[in-house]
DSSP file (Angstrom, degrees, kcal/mol; ACC not computed):
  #  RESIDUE AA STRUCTURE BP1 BP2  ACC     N-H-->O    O-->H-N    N-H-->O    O-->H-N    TCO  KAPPA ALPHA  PHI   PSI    X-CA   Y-CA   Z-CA
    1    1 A X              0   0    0      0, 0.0     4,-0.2     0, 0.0     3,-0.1   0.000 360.0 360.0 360.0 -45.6   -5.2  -32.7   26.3
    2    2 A X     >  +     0   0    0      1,-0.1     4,-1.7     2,-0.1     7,-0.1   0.204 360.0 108.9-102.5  21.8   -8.1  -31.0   28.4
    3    3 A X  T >4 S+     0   0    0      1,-0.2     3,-3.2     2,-0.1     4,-0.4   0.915  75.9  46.8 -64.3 -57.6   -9.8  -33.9   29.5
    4    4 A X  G >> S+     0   0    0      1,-0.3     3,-1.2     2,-0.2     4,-0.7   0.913 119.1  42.5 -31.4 -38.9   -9.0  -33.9   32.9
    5    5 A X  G 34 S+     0   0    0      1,-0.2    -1,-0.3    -4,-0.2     4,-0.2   0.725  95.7  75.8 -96.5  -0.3   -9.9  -30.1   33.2
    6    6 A X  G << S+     0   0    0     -3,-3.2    -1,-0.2    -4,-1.7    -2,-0.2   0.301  83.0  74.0 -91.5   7.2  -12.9  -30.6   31.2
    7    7 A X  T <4 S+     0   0    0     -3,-1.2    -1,-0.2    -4,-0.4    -2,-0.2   0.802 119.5  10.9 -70.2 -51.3  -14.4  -32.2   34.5
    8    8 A X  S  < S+     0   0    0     -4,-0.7    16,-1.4    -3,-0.1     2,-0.3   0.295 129.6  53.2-131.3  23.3  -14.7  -29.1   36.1
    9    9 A X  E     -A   23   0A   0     14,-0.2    14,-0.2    -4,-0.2     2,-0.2  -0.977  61.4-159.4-140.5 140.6  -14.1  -26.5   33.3
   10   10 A X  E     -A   22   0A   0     12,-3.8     2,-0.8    -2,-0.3    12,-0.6  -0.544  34.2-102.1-116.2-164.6  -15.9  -26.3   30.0
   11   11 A X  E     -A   21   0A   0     10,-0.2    10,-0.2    -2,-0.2     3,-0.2  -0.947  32.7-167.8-128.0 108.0  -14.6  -24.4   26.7
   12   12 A X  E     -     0   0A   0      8,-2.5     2,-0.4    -2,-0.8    -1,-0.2   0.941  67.1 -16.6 -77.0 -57.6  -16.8  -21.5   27.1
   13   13 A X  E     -A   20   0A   0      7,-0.9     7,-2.2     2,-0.0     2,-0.3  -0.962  61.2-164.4-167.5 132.0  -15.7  -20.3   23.1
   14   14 A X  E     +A   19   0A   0     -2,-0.4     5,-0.3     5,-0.2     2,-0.2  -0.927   9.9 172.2-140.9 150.8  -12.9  -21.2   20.6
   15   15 A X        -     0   0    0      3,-1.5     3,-0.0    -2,-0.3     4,-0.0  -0.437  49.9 -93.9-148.9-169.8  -12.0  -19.5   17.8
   16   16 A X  S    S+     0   0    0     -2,-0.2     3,-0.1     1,-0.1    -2,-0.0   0.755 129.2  29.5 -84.4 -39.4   -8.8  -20.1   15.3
   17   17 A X  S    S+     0   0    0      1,-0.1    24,-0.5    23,-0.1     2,-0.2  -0.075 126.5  33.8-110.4  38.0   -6.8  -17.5   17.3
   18   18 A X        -     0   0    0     22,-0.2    -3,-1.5    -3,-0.0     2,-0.4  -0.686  53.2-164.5 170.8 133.6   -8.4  -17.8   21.2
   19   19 A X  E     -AB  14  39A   0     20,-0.9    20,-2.5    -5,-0.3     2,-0.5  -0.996  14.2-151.0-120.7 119.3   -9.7  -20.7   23.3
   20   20 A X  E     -A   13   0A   0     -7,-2.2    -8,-2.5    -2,-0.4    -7,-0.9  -0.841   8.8-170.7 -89.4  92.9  -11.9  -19.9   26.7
   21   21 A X  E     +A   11   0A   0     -2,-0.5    16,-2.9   -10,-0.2     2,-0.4  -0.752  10.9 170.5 -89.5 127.6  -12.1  -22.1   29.6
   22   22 A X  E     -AC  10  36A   0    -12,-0.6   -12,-3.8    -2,-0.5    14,-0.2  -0.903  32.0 -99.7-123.9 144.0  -14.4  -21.5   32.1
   23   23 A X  E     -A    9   0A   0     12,-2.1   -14,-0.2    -2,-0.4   -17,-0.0  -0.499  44.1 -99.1 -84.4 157.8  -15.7  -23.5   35.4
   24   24 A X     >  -     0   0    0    -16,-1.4     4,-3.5     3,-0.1    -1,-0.1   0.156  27.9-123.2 -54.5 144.8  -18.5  -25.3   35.4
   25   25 A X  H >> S+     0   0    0      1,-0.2     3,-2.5     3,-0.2     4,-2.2   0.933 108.6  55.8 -21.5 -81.1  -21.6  -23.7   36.9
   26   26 A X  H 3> S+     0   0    0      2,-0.2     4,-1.1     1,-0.2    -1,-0.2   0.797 114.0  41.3 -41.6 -44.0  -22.4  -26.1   39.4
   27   27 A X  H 3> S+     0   0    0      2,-0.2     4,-3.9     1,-0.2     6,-0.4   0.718 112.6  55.2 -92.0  -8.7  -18.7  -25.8   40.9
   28   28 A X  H <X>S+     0   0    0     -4,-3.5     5,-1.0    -3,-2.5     4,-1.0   0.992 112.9  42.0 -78.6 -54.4  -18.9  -21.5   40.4
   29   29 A X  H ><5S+     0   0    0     -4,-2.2     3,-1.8     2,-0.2    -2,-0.2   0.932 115.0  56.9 -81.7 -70.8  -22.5  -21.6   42.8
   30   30 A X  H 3<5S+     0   0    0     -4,-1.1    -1,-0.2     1,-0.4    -2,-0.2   0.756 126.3  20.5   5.7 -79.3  -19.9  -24.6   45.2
   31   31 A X  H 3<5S-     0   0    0     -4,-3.9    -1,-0.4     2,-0.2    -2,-0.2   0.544  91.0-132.8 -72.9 -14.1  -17.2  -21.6   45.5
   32   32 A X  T <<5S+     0   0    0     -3,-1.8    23,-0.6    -4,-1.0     2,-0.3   0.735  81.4 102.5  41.7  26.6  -18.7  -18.4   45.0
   33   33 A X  E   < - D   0  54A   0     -5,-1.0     2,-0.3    -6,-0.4    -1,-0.3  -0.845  56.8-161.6-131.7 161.8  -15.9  -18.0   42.9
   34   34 A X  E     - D   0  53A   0     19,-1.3    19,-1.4    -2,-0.3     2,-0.4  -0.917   7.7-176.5-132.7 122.3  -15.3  -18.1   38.8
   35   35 A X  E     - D   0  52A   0     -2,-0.3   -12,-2.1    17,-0.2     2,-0.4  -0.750   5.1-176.2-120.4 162.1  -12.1  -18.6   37.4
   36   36 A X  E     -CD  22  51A   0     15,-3.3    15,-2.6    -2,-0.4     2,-0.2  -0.946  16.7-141.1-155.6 136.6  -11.5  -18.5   33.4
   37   37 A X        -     0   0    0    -16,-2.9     2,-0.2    -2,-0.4    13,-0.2  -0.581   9.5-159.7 -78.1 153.6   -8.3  -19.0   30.9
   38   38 A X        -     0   0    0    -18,-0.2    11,-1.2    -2,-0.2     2,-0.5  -0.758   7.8-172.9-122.7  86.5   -7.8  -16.9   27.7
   39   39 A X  E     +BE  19  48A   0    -20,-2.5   -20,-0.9     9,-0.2     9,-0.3  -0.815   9.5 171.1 -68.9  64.0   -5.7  -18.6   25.4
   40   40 A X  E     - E   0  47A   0      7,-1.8     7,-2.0    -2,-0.5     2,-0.3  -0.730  24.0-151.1 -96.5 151.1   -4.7  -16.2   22.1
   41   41 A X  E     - E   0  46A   0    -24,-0.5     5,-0.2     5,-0.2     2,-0.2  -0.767  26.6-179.9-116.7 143.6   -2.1  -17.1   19.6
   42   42 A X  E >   - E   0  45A   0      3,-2.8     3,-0.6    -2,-0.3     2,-0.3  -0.602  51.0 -46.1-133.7-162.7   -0.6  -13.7   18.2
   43   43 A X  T 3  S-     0   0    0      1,-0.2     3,-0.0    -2,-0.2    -1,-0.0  -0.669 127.7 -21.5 -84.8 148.1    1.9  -13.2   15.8
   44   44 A X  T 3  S+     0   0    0     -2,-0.3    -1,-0.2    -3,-0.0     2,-0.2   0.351 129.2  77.9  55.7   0.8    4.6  -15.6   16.6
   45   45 A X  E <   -E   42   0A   0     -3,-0.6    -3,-2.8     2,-0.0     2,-0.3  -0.862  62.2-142.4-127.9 169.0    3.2  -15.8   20.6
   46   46 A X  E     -EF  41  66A   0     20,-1.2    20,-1.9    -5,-0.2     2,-0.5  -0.990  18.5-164.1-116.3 112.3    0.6  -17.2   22.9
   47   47 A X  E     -EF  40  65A   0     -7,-2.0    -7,-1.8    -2,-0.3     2,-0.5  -0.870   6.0-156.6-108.2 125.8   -0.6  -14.8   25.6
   48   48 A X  E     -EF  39  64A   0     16,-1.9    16,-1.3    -2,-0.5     2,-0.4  -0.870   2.9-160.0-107.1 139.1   -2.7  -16.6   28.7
   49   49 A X  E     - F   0  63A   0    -11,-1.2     2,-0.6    -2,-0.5    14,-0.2  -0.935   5.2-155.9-138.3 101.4   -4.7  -14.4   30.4
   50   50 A X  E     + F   0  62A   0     12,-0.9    12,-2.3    -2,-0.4    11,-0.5  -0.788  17.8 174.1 -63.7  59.5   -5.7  -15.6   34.1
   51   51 A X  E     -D   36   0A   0    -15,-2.6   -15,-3.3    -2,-0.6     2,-0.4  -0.741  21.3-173.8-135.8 156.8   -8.9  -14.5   36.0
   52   52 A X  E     -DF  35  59A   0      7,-1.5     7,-4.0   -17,-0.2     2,-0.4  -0.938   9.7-169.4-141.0 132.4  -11.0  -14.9   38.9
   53   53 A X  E     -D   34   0A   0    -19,-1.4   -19,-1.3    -2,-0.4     2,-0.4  -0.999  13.9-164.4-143.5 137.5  -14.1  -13.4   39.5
   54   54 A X  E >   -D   33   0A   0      3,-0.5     3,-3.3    -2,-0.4   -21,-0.1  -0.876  69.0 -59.3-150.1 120.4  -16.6  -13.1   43.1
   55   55 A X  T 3  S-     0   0    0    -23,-0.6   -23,-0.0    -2,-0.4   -22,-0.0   0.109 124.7  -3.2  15.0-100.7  -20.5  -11.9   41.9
   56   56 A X  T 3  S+     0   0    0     -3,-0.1    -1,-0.3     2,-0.0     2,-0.2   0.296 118.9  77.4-112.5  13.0  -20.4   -8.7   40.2
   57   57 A X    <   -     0   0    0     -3,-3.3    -3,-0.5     2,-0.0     2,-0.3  -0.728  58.9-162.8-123.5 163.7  -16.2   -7.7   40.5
   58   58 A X        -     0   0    0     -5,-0.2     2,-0.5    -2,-0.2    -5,-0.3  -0.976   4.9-165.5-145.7 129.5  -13.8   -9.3   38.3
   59   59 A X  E     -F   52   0A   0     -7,-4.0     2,-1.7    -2,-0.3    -7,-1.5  -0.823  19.6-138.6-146.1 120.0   -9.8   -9.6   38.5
   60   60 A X  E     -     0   0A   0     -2,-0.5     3,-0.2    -9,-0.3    -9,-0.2  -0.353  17.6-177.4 -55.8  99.1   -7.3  -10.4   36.5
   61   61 A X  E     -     0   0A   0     -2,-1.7     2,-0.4   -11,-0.5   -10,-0.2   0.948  60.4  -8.1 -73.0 -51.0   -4.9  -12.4   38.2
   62   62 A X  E     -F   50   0A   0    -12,-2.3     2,-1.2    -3,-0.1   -12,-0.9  -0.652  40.5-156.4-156.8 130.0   -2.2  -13.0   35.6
   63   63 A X  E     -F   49   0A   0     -2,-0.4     2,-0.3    -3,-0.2   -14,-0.2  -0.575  21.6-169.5-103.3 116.2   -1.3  -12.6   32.2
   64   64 A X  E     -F   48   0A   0    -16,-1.3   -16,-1.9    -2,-1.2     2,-0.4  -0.765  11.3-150.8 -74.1 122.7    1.7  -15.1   30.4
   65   65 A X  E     -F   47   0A   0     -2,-0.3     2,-0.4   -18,-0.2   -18,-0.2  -0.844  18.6-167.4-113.2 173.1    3.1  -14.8   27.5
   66   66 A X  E     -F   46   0A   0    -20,-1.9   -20,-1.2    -2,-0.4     3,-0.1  -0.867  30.7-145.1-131.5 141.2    4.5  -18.0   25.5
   67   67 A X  S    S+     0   0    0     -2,-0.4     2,-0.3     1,-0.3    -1,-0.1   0.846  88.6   6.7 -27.0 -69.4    6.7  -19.4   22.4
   68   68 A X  S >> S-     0   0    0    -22,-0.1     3,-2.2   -23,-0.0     4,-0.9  -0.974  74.7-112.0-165.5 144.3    4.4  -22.3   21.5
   69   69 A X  H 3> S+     0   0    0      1,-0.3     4,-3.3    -2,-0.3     5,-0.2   0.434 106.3  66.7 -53.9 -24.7    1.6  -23.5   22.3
   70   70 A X  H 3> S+     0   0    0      2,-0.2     4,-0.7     3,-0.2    -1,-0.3   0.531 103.7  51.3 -74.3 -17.1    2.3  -26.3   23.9
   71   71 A X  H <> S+     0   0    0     -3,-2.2     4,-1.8     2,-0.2    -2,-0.2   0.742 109.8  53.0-109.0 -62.3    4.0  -24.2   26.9
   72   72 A X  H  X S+     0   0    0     -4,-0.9     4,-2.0     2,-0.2    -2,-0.2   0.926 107.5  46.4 -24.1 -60.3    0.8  -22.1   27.0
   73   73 A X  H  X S+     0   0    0     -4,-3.3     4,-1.0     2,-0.2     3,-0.4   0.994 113.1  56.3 -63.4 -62.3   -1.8  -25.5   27.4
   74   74 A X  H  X S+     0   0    0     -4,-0.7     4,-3.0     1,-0.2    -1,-0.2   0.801 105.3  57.3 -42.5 -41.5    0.9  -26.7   30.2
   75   75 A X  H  X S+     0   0    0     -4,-1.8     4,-2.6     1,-0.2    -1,-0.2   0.980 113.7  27.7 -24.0 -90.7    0.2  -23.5   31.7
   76   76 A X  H  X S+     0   0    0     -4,-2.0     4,-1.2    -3,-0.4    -2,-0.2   0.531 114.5  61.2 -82.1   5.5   -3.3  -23.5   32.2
   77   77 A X  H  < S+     0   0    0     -4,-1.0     4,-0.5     2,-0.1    -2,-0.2   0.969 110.2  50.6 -61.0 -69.9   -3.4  -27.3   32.6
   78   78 A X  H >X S+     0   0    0     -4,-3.0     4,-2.8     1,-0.2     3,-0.8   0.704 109.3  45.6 -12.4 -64.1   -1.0  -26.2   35.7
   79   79 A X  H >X S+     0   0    0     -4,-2.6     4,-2.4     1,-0.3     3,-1.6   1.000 113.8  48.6 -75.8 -56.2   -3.1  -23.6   37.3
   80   80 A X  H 3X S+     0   0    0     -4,-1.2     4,-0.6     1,-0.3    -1,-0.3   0.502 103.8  57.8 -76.1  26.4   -6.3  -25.5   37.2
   81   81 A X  H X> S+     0   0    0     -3,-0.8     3,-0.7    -4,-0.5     4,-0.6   0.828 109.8  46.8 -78.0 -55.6   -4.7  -28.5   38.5
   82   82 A X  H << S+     0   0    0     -4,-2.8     4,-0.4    -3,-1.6     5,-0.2   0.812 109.4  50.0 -58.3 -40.4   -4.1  -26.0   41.2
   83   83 A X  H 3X S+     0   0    0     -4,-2.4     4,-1.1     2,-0.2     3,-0.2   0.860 117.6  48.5 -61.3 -35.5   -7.9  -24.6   41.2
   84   84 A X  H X< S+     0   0    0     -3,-0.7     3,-2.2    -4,-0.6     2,-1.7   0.836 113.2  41.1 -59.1-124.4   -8.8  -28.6   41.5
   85   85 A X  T 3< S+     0   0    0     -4,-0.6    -1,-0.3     1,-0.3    -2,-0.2  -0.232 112.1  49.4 -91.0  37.8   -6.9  -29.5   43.9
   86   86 A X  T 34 S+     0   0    0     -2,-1.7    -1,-0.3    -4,-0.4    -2,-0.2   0.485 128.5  27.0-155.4 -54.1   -7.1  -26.4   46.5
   87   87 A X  S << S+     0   0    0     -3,-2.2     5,-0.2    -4,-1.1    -2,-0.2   0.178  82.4 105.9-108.5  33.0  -11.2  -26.7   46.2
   88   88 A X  S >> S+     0   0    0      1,-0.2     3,-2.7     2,-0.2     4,-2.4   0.970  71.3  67.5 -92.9 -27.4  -12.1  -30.2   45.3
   89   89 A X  H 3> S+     0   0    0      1,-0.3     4,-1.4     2,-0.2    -1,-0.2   0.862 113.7  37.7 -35.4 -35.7  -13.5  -31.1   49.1
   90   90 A X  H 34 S+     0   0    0      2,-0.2    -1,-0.3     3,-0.1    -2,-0.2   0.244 106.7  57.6-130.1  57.5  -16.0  -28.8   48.1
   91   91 A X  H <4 S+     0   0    0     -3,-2.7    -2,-0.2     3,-0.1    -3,-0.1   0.235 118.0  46.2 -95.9 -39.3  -16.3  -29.9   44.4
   92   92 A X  H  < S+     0   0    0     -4,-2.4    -3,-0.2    -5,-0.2    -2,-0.2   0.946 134.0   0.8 -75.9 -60.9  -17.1  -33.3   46.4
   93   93 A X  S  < S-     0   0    0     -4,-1.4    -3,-0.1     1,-0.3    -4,-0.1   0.280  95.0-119.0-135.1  13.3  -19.3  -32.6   48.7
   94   94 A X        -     0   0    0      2,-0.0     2,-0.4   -67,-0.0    -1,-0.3  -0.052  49.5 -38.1  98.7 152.1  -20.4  -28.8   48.9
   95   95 A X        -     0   0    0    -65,-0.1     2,-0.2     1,-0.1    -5,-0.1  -0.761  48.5-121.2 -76.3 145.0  -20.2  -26.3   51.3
   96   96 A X        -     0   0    0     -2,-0.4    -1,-0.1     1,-0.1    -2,-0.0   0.159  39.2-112.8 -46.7 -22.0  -20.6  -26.6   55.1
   97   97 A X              0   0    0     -2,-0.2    -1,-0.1     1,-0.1     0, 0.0   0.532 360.0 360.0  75.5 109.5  -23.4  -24.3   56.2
   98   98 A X              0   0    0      0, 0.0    -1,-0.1     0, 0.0    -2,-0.0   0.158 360.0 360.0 -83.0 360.0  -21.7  -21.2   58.5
């Protein structure tokens, strides 16, 4: 299910009831940016918790909640598809120099 996202995101910490994905280093130093998933199963829901974070400030961009789980993973497969394809020129080759 996470291979694809497991390229440029790792599973920071898993649990019975909460899964983290966070990107990789190399691509957080690439962006200056960090983004991370929160996965928790609660009773009878899955709540996704969305965030993006620039050196020392941190913001939660959005929090989902879900049915089943399976509508949750689509989720955050979704958004970092979006994180992928929006920075992978400099996932590829770096930034330019300013």
């Amino acid at each position: 299910m996470w291979k694809e996202a497991l390229e440029y995101f790792y599973l920071e910490q898993e649990t019975d009831s909460m899964s983290c994905f966070r990107l990789k280093d190399r691509y957080v130093n690439t962006i200056n940016q960090n983004f991370r998933f929160l996965l928790t199963s609660q009773t009878e829901q899955y709540v996704v918790y969305y965030s993006c974070s620039k050196k020392n400030s941190s913001l939660v961009v959005s929090k989902k909640e879900f049915k089943d789980r399976e509508k949750a993973e689509l989720y955050i497969r979704l958004e970092i598809n979006e994180i992928i394809r929006k920075n992978l020129i400099y996932f590829v080759f770096g930034r330019v120099n300013e």
